[in-house]
Kinemage of the C-alpha trace (Angstrom):
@kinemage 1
@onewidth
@group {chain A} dominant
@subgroup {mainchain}
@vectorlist {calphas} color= white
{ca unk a 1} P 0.000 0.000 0.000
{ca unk a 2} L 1.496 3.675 -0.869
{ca unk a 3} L 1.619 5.198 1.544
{ca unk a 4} L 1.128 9.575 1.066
{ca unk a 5} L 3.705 11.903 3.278
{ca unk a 6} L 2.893 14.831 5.299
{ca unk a 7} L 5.484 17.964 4.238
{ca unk a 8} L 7.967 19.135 6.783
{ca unk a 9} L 6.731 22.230 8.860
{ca unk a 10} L 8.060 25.393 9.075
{ca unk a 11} L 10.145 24.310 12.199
{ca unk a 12} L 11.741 21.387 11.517
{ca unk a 13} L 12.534 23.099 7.695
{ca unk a 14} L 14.951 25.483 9.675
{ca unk a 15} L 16.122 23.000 11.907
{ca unk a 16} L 17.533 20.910 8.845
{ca unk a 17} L 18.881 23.974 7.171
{ca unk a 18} L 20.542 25.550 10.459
{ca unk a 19} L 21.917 22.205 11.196
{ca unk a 20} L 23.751 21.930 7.657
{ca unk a 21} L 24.871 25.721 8.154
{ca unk a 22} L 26.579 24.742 11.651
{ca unk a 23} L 28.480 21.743 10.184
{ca unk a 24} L 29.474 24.200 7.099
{ca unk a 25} L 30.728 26.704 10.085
{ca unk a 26} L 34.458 26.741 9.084
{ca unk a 27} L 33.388 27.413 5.365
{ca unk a 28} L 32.761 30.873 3.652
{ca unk a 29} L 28.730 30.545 2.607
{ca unk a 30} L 27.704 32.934 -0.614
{ca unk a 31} L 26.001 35.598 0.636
{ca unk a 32} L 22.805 34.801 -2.312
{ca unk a 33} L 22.866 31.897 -0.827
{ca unk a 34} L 22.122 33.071 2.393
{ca unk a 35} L 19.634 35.565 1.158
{ca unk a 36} L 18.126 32.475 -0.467
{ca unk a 37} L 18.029 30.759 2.586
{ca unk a 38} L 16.027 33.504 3.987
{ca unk a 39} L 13.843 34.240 1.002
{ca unk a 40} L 12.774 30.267 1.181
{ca unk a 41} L 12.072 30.771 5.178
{ca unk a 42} L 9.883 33.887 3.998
{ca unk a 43} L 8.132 31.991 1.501
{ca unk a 44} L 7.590 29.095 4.352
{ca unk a 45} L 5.848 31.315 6.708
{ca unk a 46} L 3.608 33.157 4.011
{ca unk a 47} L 2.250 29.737 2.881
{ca unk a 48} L 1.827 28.665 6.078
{ca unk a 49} L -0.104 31.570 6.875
{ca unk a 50} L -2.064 32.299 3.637
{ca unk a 51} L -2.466 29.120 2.348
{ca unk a 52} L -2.960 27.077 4.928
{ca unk a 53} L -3.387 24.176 2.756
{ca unk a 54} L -0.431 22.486 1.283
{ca unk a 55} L -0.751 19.167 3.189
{ca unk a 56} L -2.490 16.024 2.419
{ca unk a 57} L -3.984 13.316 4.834
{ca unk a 58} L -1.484 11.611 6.628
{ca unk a 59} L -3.753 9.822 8.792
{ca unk a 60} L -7.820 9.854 8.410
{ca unk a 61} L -7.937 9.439 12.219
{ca unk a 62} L -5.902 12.508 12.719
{ca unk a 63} L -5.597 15.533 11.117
{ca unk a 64} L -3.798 16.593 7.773
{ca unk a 65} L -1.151 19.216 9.100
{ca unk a 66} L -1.037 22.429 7.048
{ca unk a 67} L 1.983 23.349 6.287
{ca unk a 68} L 4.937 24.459 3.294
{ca unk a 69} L 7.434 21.853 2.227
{ca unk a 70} L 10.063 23.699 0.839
{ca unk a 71} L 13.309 22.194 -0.289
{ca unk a 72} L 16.462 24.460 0.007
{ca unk a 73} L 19.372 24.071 -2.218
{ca unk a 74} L 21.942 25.125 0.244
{ca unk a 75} L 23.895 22.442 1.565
{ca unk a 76} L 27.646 23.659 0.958
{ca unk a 77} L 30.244 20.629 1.209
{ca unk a 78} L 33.503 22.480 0.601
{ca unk a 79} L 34.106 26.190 -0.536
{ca unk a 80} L 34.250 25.359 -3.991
{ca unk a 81} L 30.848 23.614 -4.129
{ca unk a 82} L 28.541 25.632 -5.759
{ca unk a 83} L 24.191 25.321 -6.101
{ca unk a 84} L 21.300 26.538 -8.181
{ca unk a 85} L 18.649 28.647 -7.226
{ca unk a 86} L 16.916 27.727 -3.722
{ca unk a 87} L 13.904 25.129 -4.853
{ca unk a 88} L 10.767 26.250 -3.879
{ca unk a 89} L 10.396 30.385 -3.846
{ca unk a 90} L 7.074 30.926 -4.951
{ca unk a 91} L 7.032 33.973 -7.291
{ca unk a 92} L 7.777 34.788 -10.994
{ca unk a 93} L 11.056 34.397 -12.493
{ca unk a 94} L 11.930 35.718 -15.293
{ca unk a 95} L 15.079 33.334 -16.434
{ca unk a 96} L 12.155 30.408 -15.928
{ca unk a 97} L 9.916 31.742 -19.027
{ca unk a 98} L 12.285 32.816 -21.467
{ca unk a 99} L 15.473 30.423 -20.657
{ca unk a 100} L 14.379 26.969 -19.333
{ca unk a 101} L 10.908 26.118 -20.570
{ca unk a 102} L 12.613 25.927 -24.435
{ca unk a 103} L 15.147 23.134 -23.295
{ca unk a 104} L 14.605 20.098 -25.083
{ca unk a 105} L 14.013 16.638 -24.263
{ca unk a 106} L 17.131 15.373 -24.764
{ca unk a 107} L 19.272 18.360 -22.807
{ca unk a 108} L 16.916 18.201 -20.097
{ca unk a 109} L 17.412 14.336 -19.682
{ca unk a 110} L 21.272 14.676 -19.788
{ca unk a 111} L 20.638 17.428 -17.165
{ca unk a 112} L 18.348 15.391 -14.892
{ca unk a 113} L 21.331 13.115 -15.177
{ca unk a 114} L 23.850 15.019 -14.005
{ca unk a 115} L 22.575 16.682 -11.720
{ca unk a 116} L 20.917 13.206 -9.680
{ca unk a 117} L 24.617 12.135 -9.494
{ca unk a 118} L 25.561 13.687 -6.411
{ca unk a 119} L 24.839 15.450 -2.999
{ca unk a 120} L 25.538 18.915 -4.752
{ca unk a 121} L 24.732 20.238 -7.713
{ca unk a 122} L 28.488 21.259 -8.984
{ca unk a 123} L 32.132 22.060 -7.861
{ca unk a 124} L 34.797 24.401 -9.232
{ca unk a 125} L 38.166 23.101 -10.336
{ca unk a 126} L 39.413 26.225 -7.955
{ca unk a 127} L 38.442 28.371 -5.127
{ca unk a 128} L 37.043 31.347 -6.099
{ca unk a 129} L 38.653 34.626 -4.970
{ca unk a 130} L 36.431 37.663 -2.882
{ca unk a 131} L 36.239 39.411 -6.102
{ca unk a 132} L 35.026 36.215 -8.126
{ca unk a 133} L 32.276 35.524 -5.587
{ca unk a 134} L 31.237 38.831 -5.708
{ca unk a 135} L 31.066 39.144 -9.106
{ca unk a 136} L 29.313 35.751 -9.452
{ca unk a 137} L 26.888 36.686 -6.863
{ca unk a 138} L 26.371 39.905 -8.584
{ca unk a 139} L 25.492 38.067 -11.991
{ca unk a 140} L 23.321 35.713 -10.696
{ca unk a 141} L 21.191 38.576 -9.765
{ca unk a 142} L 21.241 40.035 -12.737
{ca unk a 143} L 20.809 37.066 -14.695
{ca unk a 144} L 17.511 36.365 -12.558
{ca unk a 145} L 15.518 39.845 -12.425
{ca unk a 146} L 17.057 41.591 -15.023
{ca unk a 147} L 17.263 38.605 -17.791
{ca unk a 148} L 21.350 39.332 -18.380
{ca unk a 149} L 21.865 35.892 -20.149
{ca unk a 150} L 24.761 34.728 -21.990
{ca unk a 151} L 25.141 34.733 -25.798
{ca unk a 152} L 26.487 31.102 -26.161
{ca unk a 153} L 26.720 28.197 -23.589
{ca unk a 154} L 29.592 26.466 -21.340
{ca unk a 155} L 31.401 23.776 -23.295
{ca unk a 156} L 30.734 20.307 -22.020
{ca unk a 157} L 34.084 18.292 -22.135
{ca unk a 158} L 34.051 14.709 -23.434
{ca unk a 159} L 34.826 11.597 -21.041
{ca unk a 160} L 38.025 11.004 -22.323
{ca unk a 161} L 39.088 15.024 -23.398
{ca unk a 162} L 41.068 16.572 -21.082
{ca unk a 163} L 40.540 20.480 -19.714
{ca unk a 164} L 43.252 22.295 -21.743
{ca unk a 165} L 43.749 25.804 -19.285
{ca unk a 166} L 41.476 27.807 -21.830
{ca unk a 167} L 38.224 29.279 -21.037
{ca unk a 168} L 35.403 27.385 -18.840
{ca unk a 169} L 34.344 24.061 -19.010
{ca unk a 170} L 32.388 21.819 -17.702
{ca unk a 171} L 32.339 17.460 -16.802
{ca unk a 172} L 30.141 15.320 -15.431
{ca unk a 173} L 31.032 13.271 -12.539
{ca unk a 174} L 29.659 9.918 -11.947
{ca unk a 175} L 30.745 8.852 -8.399
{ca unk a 176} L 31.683 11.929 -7.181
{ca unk a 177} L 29.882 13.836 -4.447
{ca unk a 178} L 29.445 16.532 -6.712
{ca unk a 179} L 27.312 16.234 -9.870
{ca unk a 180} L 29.524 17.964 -12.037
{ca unk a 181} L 33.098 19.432 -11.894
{ca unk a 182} L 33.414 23.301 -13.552
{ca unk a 183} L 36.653 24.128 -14.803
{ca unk a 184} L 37.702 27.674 -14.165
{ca unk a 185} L 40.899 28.921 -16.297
{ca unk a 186} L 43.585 30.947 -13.994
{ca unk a 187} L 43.059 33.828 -15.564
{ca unk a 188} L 39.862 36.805 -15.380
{ca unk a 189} L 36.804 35.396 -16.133
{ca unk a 190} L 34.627 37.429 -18.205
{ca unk a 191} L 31.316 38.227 -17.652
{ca unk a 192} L 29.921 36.025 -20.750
{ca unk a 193} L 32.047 33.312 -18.914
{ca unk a 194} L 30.322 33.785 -15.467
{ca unk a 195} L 27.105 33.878 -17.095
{ca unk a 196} L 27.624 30.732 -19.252
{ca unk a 197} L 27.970 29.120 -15.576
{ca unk a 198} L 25.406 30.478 -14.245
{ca unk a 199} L 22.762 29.378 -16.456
{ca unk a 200} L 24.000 26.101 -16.857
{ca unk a 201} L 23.485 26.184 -13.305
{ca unk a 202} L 20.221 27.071 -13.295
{ca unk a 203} L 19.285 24.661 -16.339
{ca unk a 204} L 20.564 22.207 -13.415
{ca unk a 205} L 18.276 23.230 -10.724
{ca unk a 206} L 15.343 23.334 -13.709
{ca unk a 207} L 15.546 19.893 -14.577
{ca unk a 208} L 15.545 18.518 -10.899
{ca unk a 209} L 12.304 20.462 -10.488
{ca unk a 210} L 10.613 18.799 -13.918
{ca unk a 211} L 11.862 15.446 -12.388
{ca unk a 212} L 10.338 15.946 -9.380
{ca unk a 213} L 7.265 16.978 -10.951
{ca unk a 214} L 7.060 13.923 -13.468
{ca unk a 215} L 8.206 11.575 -10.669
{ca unk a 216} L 5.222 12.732 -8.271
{ca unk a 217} L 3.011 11.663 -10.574
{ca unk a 218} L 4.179 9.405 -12.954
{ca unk a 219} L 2.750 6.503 -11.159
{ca unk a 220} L -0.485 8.261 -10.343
{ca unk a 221} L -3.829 7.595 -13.041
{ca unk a 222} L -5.305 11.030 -11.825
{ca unk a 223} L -2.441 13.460 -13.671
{ca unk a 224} L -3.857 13.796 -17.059
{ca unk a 225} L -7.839 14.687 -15.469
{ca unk a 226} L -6.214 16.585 -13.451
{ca unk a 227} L -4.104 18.439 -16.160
{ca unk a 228} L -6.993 18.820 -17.782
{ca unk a 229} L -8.681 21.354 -15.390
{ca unk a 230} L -9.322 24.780 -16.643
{ca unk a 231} L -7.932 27.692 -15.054
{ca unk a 232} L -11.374 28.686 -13.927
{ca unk a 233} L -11.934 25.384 -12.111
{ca unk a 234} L -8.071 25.742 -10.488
{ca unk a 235} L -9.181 29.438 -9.428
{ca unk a 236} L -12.353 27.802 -7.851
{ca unk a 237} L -11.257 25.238 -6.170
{ca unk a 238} L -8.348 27.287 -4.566
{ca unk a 239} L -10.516 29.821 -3.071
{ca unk a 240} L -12.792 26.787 -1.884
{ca unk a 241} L -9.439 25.572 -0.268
{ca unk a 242} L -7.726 28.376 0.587
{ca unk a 243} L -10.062 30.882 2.512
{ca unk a 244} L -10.612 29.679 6.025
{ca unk a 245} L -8.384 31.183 8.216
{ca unk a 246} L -6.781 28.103 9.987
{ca unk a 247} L -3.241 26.683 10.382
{ca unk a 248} L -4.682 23.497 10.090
{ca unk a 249} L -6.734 22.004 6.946
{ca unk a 250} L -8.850 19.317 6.641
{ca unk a 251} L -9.576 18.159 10.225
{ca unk a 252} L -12.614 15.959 10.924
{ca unk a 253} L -15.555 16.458 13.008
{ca unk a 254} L -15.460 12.735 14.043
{ca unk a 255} L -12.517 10.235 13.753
{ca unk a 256} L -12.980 7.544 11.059
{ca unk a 257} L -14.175 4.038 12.871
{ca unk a 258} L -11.881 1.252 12.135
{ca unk a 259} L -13.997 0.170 8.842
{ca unk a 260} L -13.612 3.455 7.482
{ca unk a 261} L -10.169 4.057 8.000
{ca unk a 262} L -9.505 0.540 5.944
{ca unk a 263} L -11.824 1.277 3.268
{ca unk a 264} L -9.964 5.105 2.980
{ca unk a 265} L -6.959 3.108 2.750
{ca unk a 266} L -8.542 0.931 -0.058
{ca unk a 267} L -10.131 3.718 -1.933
{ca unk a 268} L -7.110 5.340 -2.357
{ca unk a 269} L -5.379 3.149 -3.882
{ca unk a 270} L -7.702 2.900 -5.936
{ca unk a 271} L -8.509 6.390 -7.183
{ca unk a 272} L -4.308 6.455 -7.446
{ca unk a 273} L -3.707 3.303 -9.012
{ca unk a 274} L -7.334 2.799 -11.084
{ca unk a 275} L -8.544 6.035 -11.673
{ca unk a 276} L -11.485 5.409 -9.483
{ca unk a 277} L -13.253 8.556 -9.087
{ca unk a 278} L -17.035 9.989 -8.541
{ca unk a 279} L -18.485 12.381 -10.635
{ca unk a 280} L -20.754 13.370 -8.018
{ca unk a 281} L -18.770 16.493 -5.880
{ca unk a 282} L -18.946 16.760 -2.466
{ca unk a 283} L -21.176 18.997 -0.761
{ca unk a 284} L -19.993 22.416 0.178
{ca unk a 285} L -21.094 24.792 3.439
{ca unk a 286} L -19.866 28.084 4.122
{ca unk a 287} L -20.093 27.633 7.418
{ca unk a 288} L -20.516 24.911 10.479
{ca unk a 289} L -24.500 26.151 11.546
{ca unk a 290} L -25.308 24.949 7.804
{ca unk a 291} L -24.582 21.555 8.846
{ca unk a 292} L -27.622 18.731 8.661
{ca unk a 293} L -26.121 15.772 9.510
{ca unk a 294} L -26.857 14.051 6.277
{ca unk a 295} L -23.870 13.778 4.437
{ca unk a 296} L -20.374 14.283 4.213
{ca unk a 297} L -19.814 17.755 3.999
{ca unk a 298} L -16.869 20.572 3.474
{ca unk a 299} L -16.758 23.447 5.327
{ca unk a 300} L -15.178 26.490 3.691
{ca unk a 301} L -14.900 29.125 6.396
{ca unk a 302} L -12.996 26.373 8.926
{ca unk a 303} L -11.488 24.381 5.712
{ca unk a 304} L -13.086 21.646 7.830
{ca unk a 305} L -15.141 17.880 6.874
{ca unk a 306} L -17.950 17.244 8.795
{ca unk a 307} L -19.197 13.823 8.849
{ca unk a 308} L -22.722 12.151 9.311
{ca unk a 309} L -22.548 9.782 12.254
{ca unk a 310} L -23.473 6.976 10.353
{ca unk a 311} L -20.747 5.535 8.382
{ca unk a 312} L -19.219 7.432 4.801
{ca unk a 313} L -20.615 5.313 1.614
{ca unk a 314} L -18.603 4.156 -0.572
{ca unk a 315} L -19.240 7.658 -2.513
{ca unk a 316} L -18.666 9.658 0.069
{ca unk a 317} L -15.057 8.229 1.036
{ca unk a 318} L -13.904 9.104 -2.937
{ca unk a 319} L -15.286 12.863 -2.409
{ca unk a 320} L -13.617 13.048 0.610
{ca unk a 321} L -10.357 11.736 -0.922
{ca unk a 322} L -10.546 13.260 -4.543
{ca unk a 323} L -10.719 16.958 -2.494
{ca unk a 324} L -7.169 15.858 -0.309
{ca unk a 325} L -5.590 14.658 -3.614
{ca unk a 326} L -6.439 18.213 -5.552
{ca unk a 327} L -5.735 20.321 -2.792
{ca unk a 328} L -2.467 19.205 -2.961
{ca unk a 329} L -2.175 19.163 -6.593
{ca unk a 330} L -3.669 22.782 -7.262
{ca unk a 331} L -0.973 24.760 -5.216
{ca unk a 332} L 1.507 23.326 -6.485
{ca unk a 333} L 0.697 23.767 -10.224
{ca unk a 334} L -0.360 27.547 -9.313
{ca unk a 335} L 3.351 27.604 -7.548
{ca unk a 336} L 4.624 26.654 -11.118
{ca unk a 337} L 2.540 28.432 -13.244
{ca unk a 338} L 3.285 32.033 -11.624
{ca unk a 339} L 7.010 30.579 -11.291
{ca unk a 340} L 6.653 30.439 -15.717
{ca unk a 341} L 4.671 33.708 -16.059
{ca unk a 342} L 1.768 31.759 -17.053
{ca unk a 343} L -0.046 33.460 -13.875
{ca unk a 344} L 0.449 36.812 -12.805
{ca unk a 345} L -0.182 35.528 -8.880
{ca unk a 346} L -2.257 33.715 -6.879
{ca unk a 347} L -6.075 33.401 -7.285
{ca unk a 348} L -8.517 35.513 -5.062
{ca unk a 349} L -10.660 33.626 -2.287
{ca unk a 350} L -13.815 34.063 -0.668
{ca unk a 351} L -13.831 37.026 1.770
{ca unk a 352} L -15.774 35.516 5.127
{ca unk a 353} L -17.327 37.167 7.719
């Protein structure tokens, strides 16, 4: 049985990342990757408090946590490792629209490739000077809000060619704990130089995220309905989700008997593996006093499900599941789309008294 994963809260997120930051003490961190590092624990506590409902059920006799899961790309292993963009800031990027969603299939593959290989995304041949970093850090800033790009691309060496001084360069590194090594030359770098590394850096970072993506739901039969969804339904259904204001979504106003929590368990599977799914929707309430007793309901001003006392039919169980699966689902393709320009920000909820 699969089993589904609650997502990391906002404290035990910056527990992980100031752990990883004391055992890099001795080394010299970026200072964007810092700022990253604070940007992502920004981005963690807006969800947290706007959203409210990035989680899914972890257990139908508990409660679903609400909560951000973001990943930060900032573990530093020596002080010439080197990492793409901090995964996970929700907003638009520029670089995203008009520099990664053009990659082909075949690039994007070789990229997934390299950068799975190790624990960081890439290592210089050399440590870089004060100025370098600076400059580098400078660039990368540029090359994200202001759309500074390179004219040509880094130079990929062959297995068996060997890095002749010249120029940058760059190798992938099966084995290593790096994913790939870049070759710096002794000499200045110039700026097309720096910027050839940067956005093969970030072509790094934007393939992990499209694996990700594919690999979440590759072995799922509800992506292509879902992908089918129109925007209007998306904007819908995330201010249906989205406007209680609660840290929590998706409590229960009874716990599951025994039977039910078995034939959840079963259902899901099913509407995961088999596409089993009811066309009927679930009932909606704006708020708690609407309640009858009847049915299975959803709440929208305490992002609450209240249940009859008798037990859920078979129906009701795939309502109450289909919502947990798409709540899930439509933040994070909003999260993308805005990321692409495809959105110019989040959708507008329902304004409760």
């Amino acid at each position: 049985m699969r089993q589904k994963q609650a997502k990391q809260d906002l404290w035990i997120e910056k527990q992980l990342v100031t752990e990883m930051l004391r055992q890099a003490k001795e080394i010299e961190i970026p200072q964007i990757v810092l700022e990253r590092a604070d940007a992502s624990y920004a981005q963690i506590r807006h969800q947290a408090a706007q959203e409210k409902c990035m989680a899914v059920a972890a257990n139908r006799n508990g409660c679903r946590q609400g909560a951000a899961g973001i990943l930060l790309a900032v573990v530093i292993l020596s002080a010439t490792a080197v990492s793409a963009t901090a995964v996970g800031i929700v907003g638009y990027r520029r670089y995203m629209a008009e520099r990664m969603t053009d990659i082909g299939t075949e690039e994007l593959g070789h990229l997934e490739m390299v950068a799975e290989q190790g624990n960081v995304t890439a290592e210089f041949s050399r440590e870089l000077t004060a100025r370098e970093r600076s400059i580098y850090e400078q660039l990368t800033r540029e090359y994200e809000a202001d759309g500074k790009y390179p004219v040509g691309q880094i130079r990929e060496l062959a297995e068996d060619e060997n890095y002749s001084g010249t120029g940058v360069a760059v190798r992938s590194t099966p084995g290593e704990e790096y994913g790939c090594l870049i070759y710096l030359p002794d000499t200045v770098l110039t700026e097309e130089e720096w910027l050839e590394i940067i956005e093969y850096l970030h072509k790094l970072d934007y393939s992990l995220r499209e694996k990700l993506w594919q690999q979440k739901y590759s072995e799922v039969s509800y992506f292509d309905r879902y992908e089918q969804m129109t925007d209007a339904e998306i904007d819908e259904l995330y201010a249906l989700l989205a406007s209680a204001p609660v840290d929590v979504w998706g409590t229960d106003s009874r716990n599951l008997t025994a039977e039910e929590q078995s034939r959840y368990e079963q259902w899901t599977e099913k509407y995961e593996v088999e596409n089993a799914y009811t066309e009927s929707p679930i009932k909606v309430i704006t708020d708690p006093e609407e309640y009858d007793g009847q049915e299975l309901a959803y709440c929208i001003s305490d992002a609450r499900f209240y249940e009859p006392e008798r037990e859920l039919t078979d129906e009701e169980m795939l309502q109450l599941i289909d919502l947990e699966h798409k709540n899930q689902y439509i933040f994070e393709r909003i999260g993308r789309e805005i990321e692409c320009g495809k959105r110019a920000g989040w959708p507008q909820t329902y304004h409760l008294q």
